[in-house]
C-alpha positions as CSV (number, residue, x, y, z in Angstrom):
1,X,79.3,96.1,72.7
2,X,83.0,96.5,71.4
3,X,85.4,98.9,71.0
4,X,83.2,102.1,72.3
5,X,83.3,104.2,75.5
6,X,80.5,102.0,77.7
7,X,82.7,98.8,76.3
8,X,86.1,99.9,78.3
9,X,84.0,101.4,80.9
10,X,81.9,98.2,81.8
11,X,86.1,96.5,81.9
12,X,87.2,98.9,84.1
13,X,84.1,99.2,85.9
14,X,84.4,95.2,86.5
15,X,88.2,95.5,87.8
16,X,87.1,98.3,90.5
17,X,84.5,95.4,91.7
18,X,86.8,92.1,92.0
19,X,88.5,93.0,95.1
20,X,87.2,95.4,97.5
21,X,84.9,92.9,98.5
22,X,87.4,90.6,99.9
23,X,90.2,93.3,101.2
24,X,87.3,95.5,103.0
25,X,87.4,92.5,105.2
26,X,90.6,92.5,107.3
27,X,90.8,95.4,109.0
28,X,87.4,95.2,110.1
29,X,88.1,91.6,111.7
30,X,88.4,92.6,115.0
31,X,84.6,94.2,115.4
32,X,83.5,91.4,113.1
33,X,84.9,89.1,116.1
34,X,83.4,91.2,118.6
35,X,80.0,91.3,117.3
36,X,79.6,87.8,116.0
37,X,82.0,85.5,118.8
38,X,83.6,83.9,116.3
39,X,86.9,82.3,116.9
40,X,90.0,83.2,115.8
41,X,89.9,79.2,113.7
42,X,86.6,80.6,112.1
43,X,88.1,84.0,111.1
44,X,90.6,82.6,109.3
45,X,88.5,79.9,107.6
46,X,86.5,83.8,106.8
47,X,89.8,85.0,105.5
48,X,90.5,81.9,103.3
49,X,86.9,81.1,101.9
50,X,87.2,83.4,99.0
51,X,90.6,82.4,97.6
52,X,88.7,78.6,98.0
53,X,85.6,80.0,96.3
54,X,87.8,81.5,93.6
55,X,88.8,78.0,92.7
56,X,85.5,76.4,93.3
57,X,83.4,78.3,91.1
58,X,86.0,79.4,88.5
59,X,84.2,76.5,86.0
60,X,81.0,79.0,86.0
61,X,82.8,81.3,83.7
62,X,81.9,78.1,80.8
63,X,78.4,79.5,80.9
64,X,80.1,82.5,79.0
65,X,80.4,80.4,75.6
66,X,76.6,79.3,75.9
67,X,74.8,82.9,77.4
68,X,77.3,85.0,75.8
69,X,80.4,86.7,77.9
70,X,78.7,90.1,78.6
71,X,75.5,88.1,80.1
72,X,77.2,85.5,82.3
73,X,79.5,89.1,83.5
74,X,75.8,90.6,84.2
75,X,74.7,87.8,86.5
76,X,78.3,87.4,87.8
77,X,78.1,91.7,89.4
78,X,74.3,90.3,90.6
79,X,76.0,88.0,92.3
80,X,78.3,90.1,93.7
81,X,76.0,92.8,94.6
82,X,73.2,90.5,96.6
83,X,76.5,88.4,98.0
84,X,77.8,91.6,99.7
85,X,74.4,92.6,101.1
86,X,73.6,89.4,102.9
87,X,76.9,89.2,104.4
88,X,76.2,92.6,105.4
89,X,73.0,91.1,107.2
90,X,75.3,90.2,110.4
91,X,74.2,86.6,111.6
92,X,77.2,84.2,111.4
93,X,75.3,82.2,108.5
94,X,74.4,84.9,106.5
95,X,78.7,86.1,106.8
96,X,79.8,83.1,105.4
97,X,76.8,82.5,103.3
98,X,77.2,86.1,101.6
99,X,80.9,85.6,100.9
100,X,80.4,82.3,99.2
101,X,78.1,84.0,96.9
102,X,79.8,87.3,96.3
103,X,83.1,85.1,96.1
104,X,81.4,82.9,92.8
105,X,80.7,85.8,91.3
106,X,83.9,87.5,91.9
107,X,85.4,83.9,90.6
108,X,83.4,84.4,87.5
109,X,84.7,87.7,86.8
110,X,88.5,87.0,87.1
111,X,88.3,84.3,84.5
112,X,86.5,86.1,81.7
113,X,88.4,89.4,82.0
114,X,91.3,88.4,80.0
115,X,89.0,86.5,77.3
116,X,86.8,89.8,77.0
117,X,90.3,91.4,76.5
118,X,91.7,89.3,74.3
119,X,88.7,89.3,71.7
120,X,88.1,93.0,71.5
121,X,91.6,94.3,72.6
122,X,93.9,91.6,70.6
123,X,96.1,94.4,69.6
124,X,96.4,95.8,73.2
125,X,96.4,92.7,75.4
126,X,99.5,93.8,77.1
127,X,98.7,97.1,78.0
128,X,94.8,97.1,78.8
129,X,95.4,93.9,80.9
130,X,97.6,95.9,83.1
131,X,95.8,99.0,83.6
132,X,93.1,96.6,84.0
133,X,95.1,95.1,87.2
134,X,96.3,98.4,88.7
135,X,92.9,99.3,88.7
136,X,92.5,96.1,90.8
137,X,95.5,97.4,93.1
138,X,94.4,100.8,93.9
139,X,90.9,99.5,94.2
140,X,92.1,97.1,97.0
141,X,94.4,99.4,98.8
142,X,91.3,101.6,99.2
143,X,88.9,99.3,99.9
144,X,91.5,98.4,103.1
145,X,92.1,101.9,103.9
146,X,88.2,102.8,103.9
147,X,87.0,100.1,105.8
148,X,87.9,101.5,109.4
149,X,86.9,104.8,108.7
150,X,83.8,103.8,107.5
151,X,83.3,102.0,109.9
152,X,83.3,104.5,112.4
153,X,81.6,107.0,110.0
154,X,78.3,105.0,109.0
155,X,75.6,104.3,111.5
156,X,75.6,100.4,111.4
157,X,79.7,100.2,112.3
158,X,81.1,96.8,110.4
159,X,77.9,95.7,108.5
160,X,77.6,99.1,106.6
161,X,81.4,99.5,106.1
162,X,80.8,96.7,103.6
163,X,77.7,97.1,102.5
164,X,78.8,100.0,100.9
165,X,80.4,98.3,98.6
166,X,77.2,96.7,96.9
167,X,76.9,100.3,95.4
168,X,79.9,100.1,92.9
169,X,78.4,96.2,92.2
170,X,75.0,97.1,91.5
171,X,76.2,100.1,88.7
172,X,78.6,97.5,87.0
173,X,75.2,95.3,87.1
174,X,73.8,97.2,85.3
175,X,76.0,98.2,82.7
176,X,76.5,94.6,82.2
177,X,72.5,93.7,81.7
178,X,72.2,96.3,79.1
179,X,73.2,93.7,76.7
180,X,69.8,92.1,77.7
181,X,68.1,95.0,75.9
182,X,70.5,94.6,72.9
183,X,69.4,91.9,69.9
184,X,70.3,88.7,70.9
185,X,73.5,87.3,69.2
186,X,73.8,83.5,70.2
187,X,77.7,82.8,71.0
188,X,79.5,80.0,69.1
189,X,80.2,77.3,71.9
190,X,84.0,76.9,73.2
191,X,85.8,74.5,70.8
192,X,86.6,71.3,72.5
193,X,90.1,71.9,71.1
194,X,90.5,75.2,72.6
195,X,88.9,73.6,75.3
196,X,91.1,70.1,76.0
197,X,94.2,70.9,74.7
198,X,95.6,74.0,77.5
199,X,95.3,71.0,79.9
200,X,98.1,68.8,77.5
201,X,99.8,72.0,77.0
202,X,103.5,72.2,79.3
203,X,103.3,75.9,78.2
204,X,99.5,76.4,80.1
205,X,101.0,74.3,82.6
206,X,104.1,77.1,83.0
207,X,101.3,79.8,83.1
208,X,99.3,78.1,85.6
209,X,102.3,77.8,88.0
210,X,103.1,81.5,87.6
211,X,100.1,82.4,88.4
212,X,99.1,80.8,91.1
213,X,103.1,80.7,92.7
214,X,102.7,85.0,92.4
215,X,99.6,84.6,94.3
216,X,100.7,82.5,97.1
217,X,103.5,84.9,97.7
218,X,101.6,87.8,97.8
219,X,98.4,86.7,99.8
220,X,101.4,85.0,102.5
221,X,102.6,88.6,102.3
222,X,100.0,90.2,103.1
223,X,98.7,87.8,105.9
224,X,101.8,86.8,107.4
225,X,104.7,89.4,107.1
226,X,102.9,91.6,109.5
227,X,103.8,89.0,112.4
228,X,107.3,88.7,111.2
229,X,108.3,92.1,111.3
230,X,106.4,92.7,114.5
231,X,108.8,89.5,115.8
232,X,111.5,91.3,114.7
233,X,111.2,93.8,116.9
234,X,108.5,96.8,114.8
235,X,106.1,98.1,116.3
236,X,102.5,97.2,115.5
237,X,101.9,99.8,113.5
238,X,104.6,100.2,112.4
239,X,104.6,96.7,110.8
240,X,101.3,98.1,109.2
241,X,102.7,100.5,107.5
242,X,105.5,98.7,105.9
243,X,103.0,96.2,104.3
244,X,101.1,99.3,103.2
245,X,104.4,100.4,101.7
246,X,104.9,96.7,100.0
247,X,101.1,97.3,98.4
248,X,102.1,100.9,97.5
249,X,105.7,100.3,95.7
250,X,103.7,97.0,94.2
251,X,100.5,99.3,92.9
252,X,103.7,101.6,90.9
253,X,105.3,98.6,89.5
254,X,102.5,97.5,88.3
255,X,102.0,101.4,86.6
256,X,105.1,101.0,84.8
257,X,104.5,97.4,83.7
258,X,103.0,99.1,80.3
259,X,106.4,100.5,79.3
260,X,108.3,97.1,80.2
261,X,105.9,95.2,77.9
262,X,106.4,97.3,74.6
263,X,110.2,96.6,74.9
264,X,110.2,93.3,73.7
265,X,107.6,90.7,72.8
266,X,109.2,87.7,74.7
267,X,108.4,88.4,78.9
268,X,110.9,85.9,79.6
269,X,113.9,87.6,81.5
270,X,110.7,90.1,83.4
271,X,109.0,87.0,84.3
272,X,112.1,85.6,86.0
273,X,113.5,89.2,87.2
274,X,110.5,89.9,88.9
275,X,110.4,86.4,90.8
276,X,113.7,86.7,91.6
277,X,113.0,90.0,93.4
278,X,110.8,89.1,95.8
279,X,113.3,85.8,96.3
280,X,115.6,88.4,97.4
281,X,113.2,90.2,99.6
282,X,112.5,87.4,100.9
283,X,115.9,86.2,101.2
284,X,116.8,89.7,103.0
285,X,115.0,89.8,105.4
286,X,116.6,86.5,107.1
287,X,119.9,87.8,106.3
288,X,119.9,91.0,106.9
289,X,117.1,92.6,108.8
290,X,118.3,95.6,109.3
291,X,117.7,96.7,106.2
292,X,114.2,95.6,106.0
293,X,112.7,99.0,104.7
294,X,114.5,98.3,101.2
295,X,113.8,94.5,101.1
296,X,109.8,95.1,101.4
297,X,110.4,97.6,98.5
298,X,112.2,95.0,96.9
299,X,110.1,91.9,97.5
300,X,107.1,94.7,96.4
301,X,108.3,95.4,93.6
302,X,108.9,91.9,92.5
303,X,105.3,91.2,93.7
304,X,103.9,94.5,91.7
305,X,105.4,93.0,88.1
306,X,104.1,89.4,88.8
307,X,100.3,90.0,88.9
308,X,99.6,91.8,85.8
309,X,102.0,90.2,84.2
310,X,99.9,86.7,85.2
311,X,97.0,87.8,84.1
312,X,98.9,89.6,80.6
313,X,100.2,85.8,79.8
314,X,96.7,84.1,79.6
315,X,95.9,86.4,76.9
316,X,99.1,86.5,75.0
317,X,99.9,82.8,75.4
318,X,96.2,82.3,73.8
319,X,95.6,82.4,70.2
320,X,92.0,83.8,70.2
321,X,89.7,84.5,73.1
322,X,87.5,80.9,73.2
323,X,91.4,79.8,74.2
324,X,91.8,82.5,76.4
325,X,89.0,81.4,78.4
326,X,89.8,77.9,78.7
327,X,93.4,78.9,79.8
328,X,92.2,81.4,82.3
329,X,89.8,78.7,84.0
330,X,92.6,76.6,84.1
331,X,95.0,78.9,85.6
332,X,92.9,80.8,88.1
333,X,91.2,77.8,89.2
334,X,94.5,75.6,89.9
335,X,96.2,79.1,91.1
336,X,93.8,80.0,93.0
337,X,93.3,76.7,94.9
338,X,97.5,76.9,95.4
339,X,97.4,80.1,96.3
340,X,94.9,79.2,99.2
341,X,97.2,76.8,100.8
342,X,100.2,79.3,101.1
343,X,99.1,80.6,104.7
344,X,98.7,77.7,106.3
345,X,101.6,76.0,105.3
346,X,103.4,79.1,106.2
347,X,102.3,79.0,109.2
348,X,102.5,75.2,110.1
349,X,106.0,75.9,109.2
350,X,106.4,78.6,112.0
351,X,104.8,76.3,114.7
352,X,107.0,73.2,113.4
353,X,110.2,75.6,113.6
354,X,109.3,77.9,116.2
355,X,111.3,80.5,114.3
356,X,110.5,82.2,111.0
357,X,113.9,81.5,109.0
358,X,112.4,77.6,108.0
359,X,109.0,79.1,106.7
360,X,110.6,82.2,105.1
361,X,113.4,79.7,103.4
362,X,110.0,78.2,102.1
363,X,108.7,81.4,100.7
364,X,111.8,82.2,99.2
365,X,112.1,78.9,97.3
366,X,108.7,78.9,95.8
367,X,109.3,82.2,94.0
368,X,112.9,81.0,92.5
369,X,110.1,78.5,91.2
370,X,108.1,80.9,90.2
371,X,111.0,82.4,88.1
372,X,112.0,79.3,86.4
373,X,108.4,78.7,85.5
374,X,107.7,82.4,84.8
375,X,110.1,82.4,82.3
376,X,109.2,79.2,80.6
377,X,105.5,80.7,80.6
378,X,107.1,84.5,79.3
379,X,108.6,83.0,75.6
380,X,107.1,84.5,72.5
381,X,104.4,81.9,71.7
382,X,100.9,80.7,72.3
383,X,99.4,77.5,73.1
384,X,99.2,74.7,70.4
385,X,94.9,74.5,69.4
C-alpha cells in the first residue's frame, strides 16, 4: 500500500477527516444550546473535550506497531464515523458521548500521519507533510463555513449539519480496511529504543514545546480574539470576519510553506520568525489598535507557518518512522494537553485583570517561547536512537 495513487489518496483522504468534525461545531453552538439547555459552563467543557481527548487517547496510536499502521488508521475513520453519528443522535449523553469517540479516533489519526509519511515519503517529508496540513486548513475553514448553511438547508437543522460529515469518514473507512483484504504482513513492534529515548531527548522535548505552544496560540485565537476585538469597539460581525481573515492569510502561509522548506535544511530562523510574528500580532494589538487589520494578518501569518511546520519536525527530527511514531505520541499528546489549557487561562486572566492587556501580555510571551524553542527544535538533526 505504498507509493501508488490509493496510497496518497487514503493520506489525503485522512487529513480532509481530522478536523471538520471538531470546527463544524462552533457556529452551530447556539441551536446546539437552544435544543439541548445546556449551559454556557457545559458548552465550553463541549468546546474543550476534544483538544482533552486528543491527549487522552493519543497512546492508541501504539496499537499501530502491533495491527500494522494502515489497520489501527481503519478502525481509527470507524471510529470517527460512528463517533459523529451518535453525537448526531441529539440527547445530551449521546453529544458528549459521540465526541469522546469521534475525538479518539481523530487522536489516533494525528499521531500516525507523520510516521505513515515518514516511512513511505522519507524523501518528501517536508513537502507532503504540509500539503498534508493545508489540506487540514481548508478542510476546517469549510467545515466552519458549512455548518450554518447546512444547517438551515437539511431537514434535521444542527444534528444533520454534522451528521453530514460521517460521509467523508465512512469513504476514508473504507479505503483504510482494504488492507484487511490484502495478505497479512505482521509489523515489527516499535523498538524500545525508538520508543524510550524521545522522552530523554532535549531535542523531542524542543519539538514537543513547539508544538503544543503553536497550538495554544492558535486555538486562544480562535476562541478568544473574537471578544477582544468586539471590546475594542468591532462590530460583531465584523470581529468574525477578521478571524476568518486570520484563518484565510494562515491557510496561504501555510501554501507557501513548501517553497520556504527547500531553501535550506536547517528550519531554525523560520521556526523563530514565525513565532515571533504572531508575538508581534499579538503585541500590536495592545499597542496599537488601530492598526489591527495588518496585525491579524501578521499574527496569521506567523500562526499559518507554525502548524505544518510542527507537524514537518516530527518527521524530520526522526530517523525512521518506528521513531516518528514515538515522537509524534509524545508531542501531540503533551501538546495537545497544553494546548487545552490556553483558553482558560486566557480567560482567568481577563477576569483577574478586568482588562485584556495582562492576558494578551501572556499570549504574547508564550509565543517568544515558542520561538526560542522552535528554533532549538528547527536545527539540522534528528533524535539520538
Amino acid at each position: 500500500m505504498r507509493n501508488n495513487f490509493l496510497a496518497v489518496l487514503s493520506l489525503f483522504l485522512l487529513a480532509l477527516n481530522l478536523r471538520p468534525a471538531i470546527t463544524a461545531v462552533g457556529p452551530l453552538v447556539g441551536s446546539i444550546q437552544d435544543t439541548t439547555g445546556l449551559s454556557a459552563a457545559s458548552i465550553g467543557l463541549l468546546s474543550s473535550l476534544p483538544l482533552l481527548a486528543f491527549s487522552a487517547f493519543a497512546p492508541l496510536a501504539k496499537f499501530g506497531g502491533r495491527l500494522g499502521i494502515e489497520r489501527t488508521l481503519a478502525i481509527a475513520m470507524l471510529m470517527l464515523t460512528v463517533g459523529i453519528l451518535v453525537r448526531s443522535a441529539g440527547s445530551t449523553v449521546a453529544l458528549f458521548g459521540g465526541t469522546i469517540v469521534l475525538a479518539a479516533g481523530i487522536a489516533v489519526g494525528n499521531v500516525l500521519a507523520p510516521s505513515i509519511i515518514k516511512r513511505d515519503y522519507a524523501e518528501r517529508v517536508g513537502s507532503l507533510t504540509t500539503v498534508y496540513a493545508f489540506i487540514l486548513a481548508v478542510s476546517a475553514a469549510i467545515a466552519s463555513g458549512l455548518a450554518v448553511p447546512s444547517e438551515r438547508a437539511l431537514p434535521g437543522g444542527w444534528q444533520s449539519a454534522l451528521a453530514i460529515w460521517a460521509v467523508p469518514a465512512a469513504l476514508a473507512t473504507l479505503l483504510w480496511a482494504r488492507v484487511f483484504f490484502q495478505p497479512s504482513q505482521p509489523a515489527p513492534p516499535l523498538r524500545n529504543s525508538a520508543t524510550t529515548s524521545v522522552w530523554r531527548s532535549p531535542l523531542a522535548w524542543c519539538v514537543t514545546g513547539f508544538m503544543g505552544l503553536q497550538s495554544l496560540c492558535f486555538y486562544v485565537s480562535i476562541a478568544w480574539l473574537p471578544k477582544v476585538l468586539q471590546d475594542s469597539g468591532y462590530d460583531a460581525a465584523v470581529a468574525g470576519l477578521l478571524i476568518t481573515g486570520f484563518q484565510v492569510v494562515s491557510i496561504l502561509a501555510n501554501a507557501v510553506l513548501p517553497r520556504l522548506l527547500a531553501l535550506r535544511k536547517d528550519q531554525s530562523a523560520l521556526a523563530a520568525a514565525a513565532s515571533l510574528g504572531i508575538a508581534v500580532g499579538v503585541v500590536g494589538l495592545i499597542l496599537f489598535p488601530k492598526w489591527t487589520i495588518a496585525w491579524i494578518a501578521v499574527a496569521g501569518f506567523g500562526s499559518g507557518v507554525s502548524f505544518p511546520l510542527a507537524l514537518a519536525f516530527i518527521g524530520l527530527r526522526s530517523s525512521d518512522h518506528h521513531q516518528a511514531a514515538s515522537l509524534s505520541l509524545m508531542s501531540q499528546s503533551i501538546g495537545y494537553l497544553l494546548a487545552a489549557f490556553g483558553p482558560l487561562l486566557f480567560g482567568m486572566a481577563h477576569d483577574l485583570s478586568g482588562g485584556w492587556a495582562l492576558p494578551l501580555g501572556g499570549f504574547a510571551a508564550c509565543a517568544v517561547i515558542q520561538a526560542i524553542v522552535g528554533y532549538k527544535a528547527g536545527r539540522n538533526r534528528t533524535v539520538s536512537s
